[in-house]
C-alpha positions, 0 to 999 in steps of 0.5 A: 733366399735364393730361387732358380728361374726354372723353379719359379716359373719364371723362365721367360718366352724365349726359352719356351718359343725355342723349346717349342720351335725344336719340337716343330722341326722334330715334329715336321720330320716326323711327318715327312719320314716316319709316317711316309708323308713325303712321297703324299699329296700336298694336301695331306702334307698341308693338313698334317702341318697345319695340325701341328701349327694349330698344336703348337699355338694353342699350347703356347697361347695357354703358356703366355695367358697362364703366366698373366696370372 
């Protein structure tokens, strides 16, 4: 029987890291234009960033820990 890596789970880091990565840029983006953060102080832009780092590394920690299991 034949079975597909994504249908397994068994897609592998890269993949997820790289997904991840794009939706950092998309996310910082966001930030920067949409909610008006370009023109802020340094430290809401700081802030907002980190939120999305912390977001981003807890939701890979969980990806990478779960599939230890």
């Amino acid at each position: 029987m034949r079975r597909e890596s994504g249908l397994s789970g068994r897609a592998g880091f890269a993949p997820v890291a790289l997904m991840f990565g794009v939706s950092l840029v998309k996310g910082w983006l966001v930030m920067m234009d949409f909610m008006a953060l370009r023109g802020a102080p340094a430290l809401w832009r700081r802030l907002m960033a980190g939120w999305l780092l912390i977001v981003v590394a807890l939701i890979l920690a969980a990806y990478v820990l779960g599939a230890r299991s």
